[in-house]
NUDREN-210373 format. One line per 2 residues: number of its first residue (from 1); their letters; for each residue x, y, z of N, C-alpha, C. Coordinates in steps of 0.02 Angstrom, whole numbers, always signed. Example, Ala and Ser with C-alpha at 12.3 -4.5 7.8 and 13.67 -1.06 7.14 Angstrom:
# residues 2
1	AS	+660/-284/+390/+615/-225/+390/+660/-165/+390 | +642/-112/+354/+684/-53/+357/+645/+2/+394
END
This chain:
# residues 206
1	XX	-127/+561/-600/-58/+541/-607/-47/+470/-583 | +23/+461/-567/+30/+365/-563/+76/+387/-481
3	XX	+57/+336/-447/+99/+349/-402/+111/+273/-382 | +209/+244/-366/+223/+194/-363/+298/+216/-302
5	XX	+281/+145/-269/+355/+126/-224/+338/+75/-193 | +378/+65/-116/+371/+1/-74/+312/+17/-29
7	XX	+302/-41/+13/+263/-62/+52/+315/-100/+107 | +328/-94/+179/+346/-126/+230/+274/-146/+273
9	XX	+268/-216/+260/+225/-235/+287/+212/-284/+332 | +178/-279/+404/+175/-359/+454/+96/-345/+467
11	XX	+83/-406/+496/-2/-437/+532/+28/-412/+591 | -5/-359/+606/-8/-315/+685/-51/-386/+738
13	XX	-30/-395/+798/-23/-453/+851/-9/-509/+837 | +17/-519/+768/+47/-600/+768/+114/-605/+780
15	XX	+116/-656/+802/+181/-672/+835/+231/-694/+791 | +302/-677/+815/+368/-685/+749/+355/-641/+691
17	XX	+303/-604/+677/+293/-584/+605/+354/-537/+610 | +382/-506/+554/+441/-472/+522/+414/-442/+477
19	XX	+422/-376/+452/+412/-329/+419/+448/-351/+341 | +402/-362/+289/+392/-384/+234/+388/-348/+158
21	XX	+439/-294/+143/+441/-283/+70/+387/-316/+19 | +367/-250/-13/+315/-261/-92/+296/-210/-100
23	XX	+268/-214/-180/+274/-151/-206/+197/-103/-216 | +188/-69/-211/+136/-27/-227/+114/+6/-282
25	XX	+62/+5/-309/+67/+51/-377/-22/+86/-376 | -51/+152/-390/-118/+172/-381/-103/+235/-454
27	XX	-159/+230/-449/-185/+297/-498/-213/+365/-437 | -199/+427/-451/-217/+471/-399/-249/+540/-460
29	XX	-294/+577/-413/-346/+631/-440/-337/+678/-400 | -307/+754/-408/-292/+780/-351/-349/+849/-369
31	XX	-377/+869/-312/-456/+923/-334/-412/+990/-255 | -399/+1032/-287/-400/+1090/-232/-449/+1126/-235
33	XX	-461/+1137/-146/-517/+1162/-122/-494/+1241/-173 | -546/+1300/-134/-526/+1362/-157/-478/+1394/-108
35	XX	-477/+1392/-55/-436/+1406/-8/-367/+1386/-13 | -356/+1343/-52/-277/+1341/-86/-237/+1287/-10
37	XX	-256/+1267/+39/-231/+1235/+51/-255/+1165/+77 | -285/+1166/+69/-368/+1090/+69/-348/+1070/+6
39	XX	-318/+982/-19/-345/+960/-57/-359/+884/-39 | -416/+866/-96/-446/+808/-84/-390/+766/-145
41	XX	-387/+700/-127/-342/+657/-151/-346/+581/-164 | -396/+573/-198/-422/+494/-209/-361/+475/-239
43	XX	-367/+403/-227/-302/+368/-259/-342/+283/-262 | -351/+254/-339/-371/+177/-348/-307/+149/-337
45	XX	-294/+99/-296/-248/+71/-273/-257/-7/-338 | -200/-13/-374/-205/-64/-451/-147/-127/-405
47	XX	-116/-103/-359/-53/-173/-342/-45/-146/-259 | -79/-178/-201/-35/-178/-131/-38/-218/-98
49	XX	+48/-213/-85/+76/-286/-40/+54/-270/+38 | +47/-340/+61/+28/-330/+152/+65/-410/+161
51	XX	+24/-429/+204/+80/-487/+228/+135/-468/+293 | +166/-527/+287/+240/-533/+340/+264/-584/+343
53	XX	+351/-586/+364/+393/-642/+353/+402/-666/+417 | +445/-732/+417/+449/-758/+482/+413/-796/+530
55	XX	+357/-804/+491/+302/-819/+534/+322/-908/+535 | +311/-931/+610/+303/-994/+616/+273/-1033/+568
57	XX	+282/-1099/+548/+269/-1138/+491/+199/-1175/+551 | +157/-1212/+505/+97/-1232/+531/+82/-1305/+483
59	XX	+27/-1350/+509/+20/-1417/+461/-26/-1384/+413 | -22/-1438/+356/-58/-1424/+281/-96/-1481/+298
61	XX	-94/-1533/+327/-133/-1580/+326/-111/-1652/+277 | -54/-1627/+251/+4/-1695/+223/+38/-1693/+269
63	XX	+60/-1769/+304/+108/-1795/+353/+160/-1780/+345 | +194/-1839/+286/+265/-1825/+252/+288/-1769/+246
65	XX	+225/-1716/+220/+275/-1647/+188/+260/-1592/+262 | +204/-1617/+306/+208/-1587/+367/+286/-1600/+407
67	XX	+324/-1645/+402/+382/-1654/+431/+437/-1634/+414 | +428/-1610/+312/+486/-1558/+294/+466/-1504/+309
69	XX	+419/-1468/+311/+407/-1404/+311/+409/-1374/+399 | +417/-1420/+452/+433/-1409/+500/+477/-1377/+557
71	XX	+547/-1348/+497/+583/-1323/+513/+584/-1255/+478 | +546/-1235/+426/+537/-1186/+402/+540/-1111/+435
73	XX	+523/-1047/+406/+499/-997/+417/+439/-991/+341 | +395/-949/+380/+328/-940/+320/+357/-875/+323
75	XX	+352/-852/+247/+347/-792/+206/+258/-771/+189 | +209/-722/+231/+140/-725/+205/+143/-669/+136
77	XX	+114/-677/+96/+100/-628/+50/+42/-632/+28 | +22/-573/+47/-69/-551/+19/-70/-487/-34
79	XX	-101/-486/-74/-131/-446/-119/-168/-407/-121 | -185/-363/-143/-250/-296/-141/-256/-253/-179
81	XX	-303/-232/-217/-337/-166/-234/-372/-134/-222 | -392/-84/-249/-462/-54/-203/-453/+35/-240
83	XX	-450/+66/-156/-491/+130/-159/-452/+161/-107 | -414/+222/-91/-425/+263/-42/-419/+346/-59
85	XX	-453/+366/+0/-498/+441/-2/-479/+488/+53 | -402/+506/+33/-357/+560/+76/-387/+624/+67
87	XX	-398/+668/+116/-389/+749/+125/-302/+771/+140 | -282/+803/+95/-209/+847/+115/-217/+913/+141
89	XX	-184/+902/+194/-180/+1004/+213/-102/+1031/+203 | -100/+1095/+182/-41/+1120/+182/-30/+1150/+237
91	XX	+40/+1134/+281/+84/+1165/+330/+93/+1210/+290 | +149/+1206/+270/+210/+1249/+238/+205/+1238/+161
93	XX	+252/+1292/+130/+240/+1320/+44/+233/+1225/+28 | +284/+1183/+30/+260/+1134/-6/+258/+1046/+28
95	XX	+241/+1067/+87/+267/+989/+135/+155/+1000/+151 | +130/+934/+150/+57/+940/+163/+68/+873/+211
97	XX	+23/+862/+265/+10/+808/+320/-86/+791/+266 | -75/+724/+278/-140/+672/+242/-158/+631/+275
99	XX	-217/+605/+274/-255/+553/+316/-302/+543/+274 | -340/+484/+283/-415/+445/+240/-416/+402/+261
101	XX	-490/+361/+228/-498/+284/+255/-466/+253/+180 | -452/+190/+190/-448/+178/+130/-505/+88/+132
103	XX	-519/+80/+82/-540/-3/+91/-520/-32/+16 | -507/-94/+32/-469/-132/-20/-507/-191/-18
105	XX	-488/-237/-104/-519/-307/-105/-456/-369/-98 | -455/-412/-71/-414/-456/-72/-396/-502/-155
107	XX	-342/-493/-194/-354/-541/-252/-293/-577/-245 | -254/-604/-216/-211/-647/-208/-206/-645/-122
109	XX	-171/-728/-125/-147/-733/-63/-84/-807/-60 | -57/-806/-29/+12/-884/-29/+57/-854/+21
111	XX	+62/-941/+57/+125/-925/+125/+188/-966/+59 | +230/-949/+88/+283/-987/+59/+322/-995/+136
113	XX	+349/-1058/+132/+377/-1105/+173/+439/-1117/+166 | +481/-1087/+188/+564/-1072/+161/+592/-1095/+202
115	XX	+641/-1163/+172/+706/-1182/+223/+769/-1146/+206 | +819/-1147/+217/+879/-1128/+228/+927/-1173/+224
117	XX	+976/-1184/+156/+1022/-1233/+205/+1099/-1208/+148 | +1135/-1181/+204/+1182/-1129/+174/+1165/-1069/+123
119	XX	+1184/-1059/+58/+1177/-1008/+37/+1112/-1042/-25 | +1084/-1109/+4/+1032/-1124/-43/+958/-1118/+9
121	XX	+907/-1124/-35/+823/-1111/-14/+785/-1174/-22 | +744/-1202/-2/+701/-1256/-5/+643/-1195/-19
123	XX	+583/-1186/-53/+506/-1144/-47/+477/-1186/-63 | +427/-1197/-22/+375/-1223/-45/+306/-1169/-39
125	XX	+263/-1171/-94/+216/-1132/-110/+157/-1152/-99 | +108/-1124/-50/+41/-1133/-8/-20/-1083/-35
127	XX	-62/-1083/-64/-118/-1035/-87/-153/-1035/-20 | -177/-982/+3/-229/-983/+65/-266/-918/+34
129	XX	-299/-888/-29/-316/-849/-56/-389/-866/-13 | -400/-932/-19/-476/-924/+14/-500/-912/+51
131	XX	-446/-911/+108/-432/-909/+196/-452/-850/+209 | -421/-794/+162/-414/-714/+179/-493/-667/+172
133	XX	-513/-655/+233/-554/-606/+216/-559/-560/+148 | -631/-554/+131/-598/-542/+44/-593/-468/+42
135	XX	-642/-407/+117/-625/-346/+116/-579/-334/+162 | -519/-269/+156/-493/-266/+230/-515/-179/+229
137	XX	-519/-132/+281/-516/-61/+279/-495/-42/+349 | -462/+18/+341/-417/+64/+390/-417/+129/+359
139	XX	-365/+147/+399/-353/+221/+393/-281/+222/+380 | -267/+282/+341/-212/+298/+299/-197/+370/+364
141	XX	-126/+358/+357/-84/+444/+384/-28/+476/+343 | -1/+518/+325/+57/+523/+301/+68/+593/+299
143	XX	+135/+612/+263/+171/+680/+244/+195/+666/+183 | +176/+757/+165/+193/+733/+77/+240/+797/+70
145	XX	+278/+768/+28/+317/+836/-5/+323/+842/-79 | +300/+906/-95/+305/+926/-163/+367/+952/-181
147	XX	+394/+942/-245/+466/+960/-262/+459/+1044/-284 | +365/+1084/-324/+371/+1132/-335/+298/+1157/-331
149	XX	+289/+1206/-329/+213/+1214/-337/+173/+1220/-388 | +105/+1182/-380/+74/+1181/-458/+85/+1082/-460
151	XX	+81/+1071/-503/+76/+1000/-525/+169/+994/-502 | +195/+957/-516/+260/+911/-493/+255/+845/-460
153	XX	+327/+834/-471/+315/+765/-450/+307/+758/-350 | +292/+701/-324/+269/+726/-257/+310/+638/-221
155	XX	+339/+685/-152/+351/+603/-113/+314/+597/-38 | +288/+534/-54/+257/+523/+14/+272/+477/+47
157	XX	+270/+467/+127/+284/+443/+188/+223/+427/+223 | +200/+351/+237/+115/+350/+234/+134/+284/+305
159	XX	+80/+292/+327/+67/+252/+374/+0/+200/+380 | -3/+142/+358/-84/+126/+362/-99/+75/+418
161	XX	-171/+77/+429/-161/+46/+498/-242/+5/+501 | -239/-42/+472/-301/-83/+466/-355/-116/+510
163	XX	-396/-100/+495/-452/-131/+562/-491/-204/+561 | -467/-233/+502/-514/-298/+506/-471/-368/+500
165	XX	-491/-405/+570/-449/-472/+560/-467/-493/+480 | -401/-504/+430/-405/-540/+374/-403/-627/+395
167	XX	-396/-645/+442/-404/-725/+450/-470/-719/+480 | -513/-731/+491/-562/-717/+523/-568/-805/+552
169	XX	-559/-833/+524/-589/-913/+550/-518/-942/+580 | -468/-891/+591/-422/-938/+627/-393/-889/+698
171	XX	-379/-928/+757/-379/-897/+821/-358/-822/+829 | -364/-790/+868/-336/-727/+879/-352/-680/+838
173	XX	-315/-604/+810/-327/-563/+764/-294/-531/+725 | -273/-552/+666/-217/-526/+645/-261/-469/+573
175	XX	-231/-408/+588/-244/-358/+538/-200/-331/+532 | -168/-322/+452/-131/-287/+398/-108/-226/+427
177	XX	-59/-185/+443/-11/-128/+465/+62/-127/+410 | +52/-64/+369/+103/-57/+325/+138/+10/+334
179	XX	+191/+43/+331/+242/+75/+291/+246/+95/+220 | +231/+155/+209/+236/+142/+129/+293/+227/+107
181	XX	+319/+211/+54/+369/+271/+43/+350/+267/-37 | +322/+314/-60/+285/+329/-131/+310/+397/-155
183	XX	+316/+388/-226/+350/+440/-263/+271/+440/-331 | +247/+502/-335/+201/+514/-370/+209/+539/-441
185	XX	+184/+529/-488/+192/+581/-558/+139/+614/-580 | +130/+670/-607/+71/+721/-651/+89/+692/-710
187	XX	+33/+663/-742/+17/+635/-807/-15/+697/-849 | +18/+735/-901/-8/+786/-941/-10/+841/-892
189	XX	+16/+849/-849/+36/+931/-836/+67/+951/-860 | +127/+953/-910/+149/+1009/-946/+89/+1049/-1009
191	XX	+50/+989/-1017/-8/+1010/-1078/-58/+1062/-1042 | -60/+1035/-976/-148/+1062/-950/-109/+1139/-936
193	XX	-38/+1151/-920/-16/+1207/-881/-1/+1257/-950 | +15/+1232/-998/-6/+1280/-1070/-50/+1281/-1115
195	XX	-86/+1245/-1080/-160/+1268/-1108/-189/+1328/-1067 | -181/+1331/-1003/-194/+1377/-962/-150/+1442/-968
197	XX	-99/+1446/-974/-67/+1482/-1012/-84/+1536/-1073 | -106/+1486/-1120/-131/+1522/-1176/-205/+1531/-1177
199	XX	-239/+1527/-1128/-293/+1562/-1126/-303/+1611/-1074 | -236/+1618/-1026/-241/+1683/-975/-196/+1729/-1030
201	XX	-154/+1706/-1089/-117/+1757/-1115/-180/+1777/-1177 | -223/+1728/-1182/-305/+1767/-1226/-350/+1815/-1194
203	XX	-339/+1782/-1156/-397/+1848/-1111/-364/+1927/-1084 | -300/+1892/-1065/-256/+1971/-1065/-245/+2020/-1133
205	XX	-234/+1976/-1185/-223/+2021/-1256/-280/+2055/-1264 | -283/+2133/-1305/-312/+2177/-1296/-364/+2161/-1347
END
């Protein structure tokens, strides 16, 4: 199925960072154990935002435009795809608690440099795509709720919590910590659930 929503995202120990809106989008494969409440839950992650706003402005190494951009706030925005590899357990008839590692590739990266002056914006646009560590990986947490049992649509409440400085060549350690609130879809479950159908109503006919 497709599963899409936001991302609230900051660089866990950097300083000023602010929690940063973007969007998420993955493909997911859902396999139940036999035990009916074990399932495994890969999900290719195709669009995720990380980053954070607020962040102190810094030199580019131009004078002149080092002296406009001095009063700024940086907006960071980083990019990612990848991979992650949740186990779900079921509590209750349809609420399941999830965890996995996940690891992702870096394919974009840009600070933007935002002034303020009344209800207008100055941005200026910075690529640091090269800067960014190109793998990051952590661990995923969350709660999911199903609307019914069987295939339906599903919402989740996820927590991720990353382990690898993405600046690696610049002081200190800043790694990726997101928020995410995802609404899932079953792609062809009404087909796969009458197909099954008409072959438990074949095998029952006499």
């Amino acid at each position: 199925g497709l599963t899409a929503g936001l991302n609230y995202a900051t660089l866990a120990e950097t300083p000023d960072a602010h929690y940063s809106p973007g969007l998420y989008m993955g493909l997911y494969f859902n396999y139940t154990l036999n035990n009916d409440r074990w399932v495994l839950h890969p999900e290719a992650v195709a669009k995720s935002h990380a980053g954070a706003k607020g962040l102190a402005p810094y030199t580019i190494g131009d004078p002149d435009l080092d002296t406009v951009l001095a009063g700024t706030k940086v907006q960071r925005e980083l990019n990612y795809l990848g991979l992650s590899l949740l186990t779900r357990y079921r509590l209750f008839e349809k609420f399941y608690v999830e965890a996995g590692p996940q690891i992702t590739m870096r394919n974009g990266g840009k600070d933007k440099f935002i002034a303020e002056y009344g209800k207008d914006e100055l941005v200026y646009t910075h690529g640091i795509k090269d800067k960014v560590t190109l793998f990051d990986s952590g661990v995923t947490v969350g709660l999911a709720y199903k609307l019914r049992n069987g295939k339906s649509m599903t919402f989740d409440l996820r927590y991720y919590y990353g382990m690898v400085d993405v600046f690696a060549d610049a002081a200190g350690t800043q790694t990726n910590s997101y928020f995410q609130a995802l609404v899932s879809f079953p792609v062809g479950a009404g087909k796969a659930e009458a197909k099954r159908a008409e072959k438990e109503k074949a095998k029952a006919a006499p």
